[in-house]
C-alpha positions, 0 to 999 in steps of 0.5 A: 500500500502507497505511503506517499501521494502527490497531487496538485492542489488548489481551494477549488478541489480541497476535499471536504467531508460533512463534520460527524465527531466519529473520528475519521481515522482516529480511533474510528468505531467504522468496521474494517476490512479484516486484514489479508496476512494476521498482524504480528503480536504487538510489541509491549508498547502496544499491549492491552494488558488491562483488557487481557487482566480484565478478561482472565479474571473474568470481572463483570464491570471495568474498573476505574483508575487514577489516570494521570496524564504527564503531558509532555508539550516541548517546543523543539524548534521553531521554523519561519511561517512559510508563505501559503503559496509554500504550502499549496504547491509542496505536493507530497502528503505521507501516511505512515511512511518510513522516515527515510523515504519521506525525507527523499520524497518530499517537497521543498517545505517538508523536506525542510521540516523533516531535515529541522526534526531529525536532530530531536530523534532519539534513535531507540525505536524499531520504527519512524513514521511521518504522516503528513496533509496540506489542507485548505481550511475555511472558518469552521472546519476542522482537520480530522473529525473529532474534536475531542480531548485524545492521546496520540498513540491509544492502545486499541483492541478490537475483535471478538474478546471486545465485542464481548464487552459490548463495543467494537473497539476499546482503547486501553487506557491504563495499560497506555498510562502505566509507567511501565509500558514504553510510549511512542514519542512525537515531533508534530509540525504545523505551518500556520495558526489559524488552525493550531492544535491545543495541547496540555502542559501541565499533568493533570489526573482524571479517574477514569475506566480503565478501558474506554470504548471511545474519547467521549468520556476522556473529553468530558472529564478534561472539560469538567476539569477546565485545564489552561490549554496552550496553542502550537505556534505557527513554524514549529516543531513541539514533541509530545507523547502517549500521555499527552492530552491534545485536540483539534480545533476549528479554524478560525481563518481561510488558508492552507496548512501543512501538518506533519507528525513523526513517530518513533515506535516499536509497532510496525505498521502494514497498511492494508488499506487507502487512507490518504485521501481521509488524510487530505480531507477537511471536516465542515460542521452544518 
């Protein structure tokens, strides 16, 4: 499966999806095509073992915890707010693309980032991944189609031991919490500010269950806590990772955006299917 595309852009042809807040490729509860060759078990830091001890134990209920959340929000390094023709015309967008072959693919603008957040890298993982889209925004649309409170890097399972618990999918929240599972770390970039992600910077303990089916549950206890967010600067490279609370938020201006996210991770990912094009998708509420 392709991890890379290029196409031309302009405002005319940006693709645009009616908001729903199902997640699109984040989390989505929408069923997916089983894949052709069964995936490898998942390295450590992938492991649902809250859900493993949940159903060896054969307990009735899910229990709550203490999750607390380091947020971890650093800014790396701070780039020039390139010019929006910059962005329209750099071409190539990545979907979990080895960090090699992005660097060789890249436009001019991307590969300028990537060559600013290689020195942040710390080397120890098995894998690195860049994920990449050049929107066009409107006032009001939103990057993915979600506005809740997240982490990046949610240990997911699906199946049939899930279904048993009467969900689709669960993110196993205090196995991605536990001091003792490796978390993937993060470099994001974005190029403008009028669609800026918000990030927590301060820890901040929630209780919660231990396996949620979906972030509904995180955002409302996130809200009710009413944290102090902090906006990504335009031009810059902030690192973050598995316990790091953030969310989109709608644009509050037209023009384009280059957002582009490396991960270094012991998971392998194998796309089995397309989704660079939800990739290159903005999410429009009515």
């Amino acid at each position: 499966m392709n991890t890379h595309g290029h196409r031309t852009r302009d405002v005319a042809t940006q693709k645009v999806a009616e908001f729903t807040g199902e997640g699109a490729y984040h989390g989505s509860t929408r069923a997916r095509r089983s894949p052709a060759v069964a995936p490898p078990p998942p390295p450590p830091e992938m492991s649902p073992r809250s859900l493993d001890r949940h159903l060896a134990e054969g307990r009735a209920a899910v229990a709550d915890f203490d999750a607390r959340f380091g947020n971890l929000y650093a800014v790396r390094a701070r780039l020039a707010v390139p010019a929006p023709e910059a962005i329209r015309d750099d071409g190539v967008t990545f979907c979990w693309c080895p960090f090699a072959v992005a660097a060789r693919e890249a436009g001019p603008l991307t590969r300028a980032v990537l060559a600013a957040a290689a020195p942040h890298l710390v080397g120890d993982r098995r894998f690195v991944y860049v994920d990449s889209k050049i929107q066009h925004f409107e006032r009001g649309d939103l990057p993915v189609d979600s506005r809740l409170w997240h982490v990046d890097g949610s240990i997911v399972a699906r199946g049939e031991r899930v279904a048993r618990l009467g969900h689709a999918l669960v993110h196993d929240m205090a196995a991605r919490l536990d001091p003792a599972t490796p978390s993937p770390r993060y470099l994001a970039y974005q190029s403008s500010s009028h669609c800026a992600t918000e990030f927590l910077d301060a820890p901040l303990t929630l209780r919660l269950p231990e396996l949620v089916p979906d972030f509904d549950l995180l955002d409302a206890r996130v809200r009710e806590a009413a944290p102090t967010a902090v906006a990504q600067p335009a031009g810059t490279i902030v690192a973050f990772d598995g316990a790091s609370l953030h969310r989109a938020v709608p644009a509050t201006a037209a023009g384009w955006r280059l957002w582009l996210r490396v991960v270094e991770t012991d998971r392998e990912v194998v796309l089995d299917h397309a989704i660079l094009d939800c990739y290159d998708t903005v999410f429009r509420p009515r």
